[in-house]
C-alpha positions in Angstrom: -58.9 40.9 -18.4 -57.5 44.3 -17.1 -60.8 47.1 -15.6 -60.3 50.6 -16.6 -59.0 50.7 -12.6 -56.2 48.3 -12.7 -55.0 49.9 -16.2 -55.3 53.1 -14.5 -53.0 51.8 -10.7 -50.5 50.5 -13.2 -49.5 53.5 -15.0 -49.8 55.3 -11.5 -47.2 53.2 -10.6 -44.8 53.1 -13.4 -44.7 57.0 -13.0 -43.8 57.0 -9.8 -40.9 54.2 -9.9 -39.5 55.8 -13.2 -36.0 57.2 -13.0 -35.3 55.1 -9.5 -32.5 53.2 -9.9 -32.6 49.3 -10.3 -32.7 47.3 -6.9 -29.0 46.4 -5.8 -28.0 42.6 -6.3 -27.1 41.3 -2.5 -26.8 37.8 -3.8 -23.0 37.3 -4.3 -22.5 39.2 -1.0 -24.8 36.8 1.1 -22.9 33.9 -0.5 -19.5 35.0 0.0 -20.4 35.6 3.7 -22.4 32.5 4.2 -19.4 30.3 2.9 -17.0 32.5 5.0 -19.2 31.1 8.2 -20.0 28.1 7.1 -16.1 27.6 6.5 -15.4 29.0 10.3 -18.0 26.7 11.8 -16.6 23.4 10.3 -13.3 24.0 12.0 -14.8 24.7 14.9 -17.0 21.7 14.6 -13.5 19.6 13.8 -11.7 21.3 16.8 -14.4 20.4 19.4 -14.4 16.6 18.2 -11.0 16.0 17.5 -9.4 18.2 20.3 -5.8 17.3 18.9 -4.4 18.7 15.7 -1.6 18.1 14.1 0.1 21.5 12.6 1.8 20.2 9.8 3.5 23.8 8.6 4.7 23.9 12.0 5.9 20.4 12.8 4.3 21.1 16.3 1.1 19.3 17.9 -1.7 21.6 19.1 -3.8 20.2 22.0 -7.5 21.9 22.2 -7.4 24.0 25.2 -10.0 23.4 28.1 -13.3 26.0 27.9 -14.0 27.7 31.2 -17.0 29.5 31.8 -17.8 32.3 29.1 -16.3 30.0 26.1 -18.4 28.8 23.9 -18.7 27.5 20.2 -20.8 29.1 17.1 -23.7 27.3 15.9 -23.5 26.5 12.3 -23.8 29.9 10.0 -23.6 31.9 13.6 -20.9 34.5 14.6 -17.6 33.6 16.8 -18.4 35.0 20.0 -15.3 33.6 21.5 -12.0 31.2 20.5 -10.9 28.7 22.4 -7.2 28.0 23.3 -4.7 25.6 22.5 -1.7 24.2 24.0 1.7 24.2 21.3 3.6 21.0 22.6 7.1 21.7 20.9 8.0 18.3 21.2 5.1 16.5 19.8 4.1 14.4 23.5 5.7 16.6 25.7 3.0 18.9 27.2 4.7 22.4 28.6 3.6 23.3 32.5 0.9 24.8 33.2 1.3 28.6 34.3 4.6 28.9 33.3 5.5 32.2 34.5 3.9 31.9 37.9 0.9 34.6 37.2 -1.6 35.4 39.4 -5.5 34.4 38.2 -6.8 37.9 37.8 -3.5 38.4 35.7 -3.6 35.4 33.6 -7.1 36.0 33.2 -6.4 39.6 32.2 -3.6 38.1 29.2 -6.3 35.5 28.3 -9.5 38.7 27.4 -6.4 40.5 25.6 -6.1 37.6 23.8 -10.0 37.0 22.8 -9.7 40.4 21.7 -7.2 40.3 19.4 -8.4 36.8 17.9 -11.8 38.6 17.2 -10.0 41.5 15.8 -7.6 39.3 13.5 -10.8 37.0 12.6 -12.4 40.0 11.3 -10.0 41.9 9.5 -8.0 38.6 8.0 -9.1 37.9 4.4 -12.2 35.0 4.2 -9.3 32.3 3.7 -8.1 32.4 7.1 -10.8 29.9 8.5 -9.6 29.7 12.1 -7.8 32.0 14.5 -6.7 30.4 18.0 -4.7 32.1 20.9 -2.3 29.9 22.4 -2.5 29.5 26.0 -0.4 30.9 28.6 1.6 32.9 25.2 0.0 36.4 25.3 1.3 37.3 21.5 0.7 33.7 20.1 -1.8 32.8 17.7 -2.5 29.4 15.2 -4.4 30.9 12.3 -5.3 28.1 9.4 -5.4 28.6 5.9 -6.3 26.3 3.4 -6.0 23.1 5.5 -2.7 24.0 7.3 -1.5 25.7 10.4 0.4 28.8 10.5 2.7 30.7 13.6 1.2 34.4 14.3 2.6 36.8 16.7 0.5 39.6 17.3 2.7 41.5 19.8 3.1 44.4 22.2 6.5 44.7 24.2 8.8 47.3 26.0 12.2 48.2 24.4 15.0 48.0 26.1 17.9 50.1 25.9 17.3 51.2 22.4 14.1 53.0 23.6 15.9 55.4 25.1 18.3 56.5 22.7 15.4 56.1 19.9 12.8 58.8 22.4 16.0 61.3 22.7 16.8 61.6 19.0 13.2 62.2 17.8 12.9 65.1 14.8 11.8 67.9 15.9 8.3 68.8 16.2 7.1 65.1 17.0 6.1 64.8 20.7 8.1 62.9 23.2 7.3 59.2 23.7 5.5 59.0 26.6 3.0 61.6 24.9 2.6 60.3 21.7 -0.7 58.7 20.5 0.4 57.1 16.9 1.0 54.1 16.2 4.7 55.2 14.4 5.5 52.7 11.5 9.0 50.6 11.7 10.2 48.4 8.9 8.6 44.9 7.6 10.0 41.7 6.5 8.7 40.1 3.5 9.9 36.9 2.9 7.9 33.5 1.2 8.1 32.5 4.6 7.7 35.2 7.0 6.1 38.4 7.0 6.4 41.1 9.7 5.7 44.6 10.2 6.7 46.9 13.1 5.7 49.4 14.6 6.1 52.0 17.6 4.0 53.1 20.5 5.1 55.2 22.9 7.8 53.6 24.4 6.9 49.8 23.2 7.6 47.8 20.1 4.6 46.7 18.3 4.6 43.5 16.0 2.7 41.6 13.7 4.4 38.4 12.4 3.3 35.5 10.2 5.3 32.2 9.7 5.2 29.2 7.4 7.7 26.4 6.4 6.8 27.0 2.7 4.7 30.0 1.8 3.2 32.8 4.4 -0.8 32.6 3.4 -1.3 37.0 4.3 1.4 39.9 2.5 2.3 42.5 4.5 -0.3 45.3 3.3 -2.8 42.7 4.9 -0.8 43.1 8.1 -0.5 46.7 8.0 -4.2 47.2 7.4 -5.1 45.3 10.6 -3.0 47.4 12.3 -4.9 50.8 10.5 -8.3 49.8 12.4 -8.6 51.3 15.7 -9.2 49.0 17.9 -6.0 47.2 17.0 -4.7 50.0 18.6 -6.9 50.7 21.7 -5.7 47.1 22.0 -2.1 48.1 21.5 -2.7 51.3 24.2 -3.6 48.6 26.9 -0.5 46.6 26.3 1.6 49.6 26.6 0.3 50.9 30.2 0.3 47.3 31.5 2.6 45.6 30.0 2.1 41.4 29.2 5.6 40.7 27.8 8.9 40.4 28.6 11.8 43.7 26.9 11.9 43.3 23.3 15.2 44.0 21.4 15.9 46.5 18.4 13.3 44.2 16.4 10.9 42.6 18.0 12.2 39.2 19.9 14.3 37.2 19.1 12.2 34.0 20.1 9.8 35.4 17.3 12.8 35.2 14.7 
């Protein structure tokens, strides 16, 4: 039975939460995120047991890179704090050399952080059905993303022009800044086919790509390409790649490997 005081706290208390608003719903948001990690940390599970996967968009073979110190895998429902390598065998059974351009440590080591960077970027800013980004070892612009069970090519890529640099930096329209003091990211053309999607970009006096390929359909559109490469840190990430460059001259469009 209610006292004379309890009657009297209750009303005191429906005054003073009348008019507030009604306490958001956070539900469907921790879902959606909970099955976005739990999704992540299954193919990182697989990965780590299997070691050897089969890209069937691809008609390649990945081989689970070797972890050094530093690399580790998320506990279920945890963060990716980093993303293990793989090695692309073009011809399933024939493993490529290791070190193939002849790199110092501290530079392939350099390539290999530029590469955990960008893999953390992509995992972030990819849409929740991308459930696995891996850099390819020793391949500073490749990346194996999965979507939906299958494998899928990325090229996330910063190179120097060649020749058509130059004659691109001395017809700029007036009142944009020369090249080597520009600071945008200047937007190219993209390719939107079922499957391939690219957009380009300029910086300075480098070509800047991002590339998705698939033998059927491409599993990302172009606008999701273009708004990875809106976030800032894609291009703090870019402005690295530009002073020190990681790859070899690209063409009027990227290279032609990528094609």
């Amino acid at each position: 039975m209610d006292t004379d005081d309890t009657t009297l706290l209750r009303d005191a208390l429906d005054r003073t939460t009348d008019g507030l608003p009604p306490l958001p719903d956070l539900a469907p948001l921790a879902v959606r995120e909970g099955r976005r990690r739990r999704a992540r940390a299954r193919i990182a599970v697989a990965t780590t047991a299997f070691g050897v996967v089969t890209a069937g968009a691809l008609g390649l073979t990945l081989l689970a890179g070797t972890t050094g110190p530093g690399v580790s895998t998320p506990a279920a429902g945890g963060a990716r704090t980093s993303y293990p390598p793989v090695v692309v065998e073009e011809t399933p059974g024939v493993t490529p050399p290791d070190n193939p351009e002849g790199l110092s440590e501290a530079e392939r080591e350099r390539r290999a952080q530029h590469q955990q960077k960008m893999a953390a970027l992509l995992d972030e800013l990819l849409p929740p059905k991308i459930t696995d980004i891996r850099p390819v070892k020793d391949r500073t612009a490749e990346y194996r993303i999965t979507a939906g069970g299958e494998t899928f090519r990325m090229v996330a890529s910063v190179r120097p022009e060649g020749g058509a640099a130059l004659s691109r930096c001395a017809n700029r329209p007036e009142g944009m800044p020369p090249c080597e003091e520009d600071t945008k990211l200047r937007a190219g053309g993209m390719v939107e086919w079922p499957t391939r999607v690219t957009v380009q970009y300029w910086y300075r006096k480098s070509v800047v790509e991002l590339s998705v390929y698939a033998e059927k359909v491409v599993p990302v559109s172009g606008r999701v390409l273009f708004d990875v490469a809106k976030d800032p840190r894609f291009l703090e990430l870019v402005k690295d790649a530009d002073a020190r460059p990681m790859e070899a001259e690209a063409g009027m469009f990227g290279s032609p490997r990528f094609w």
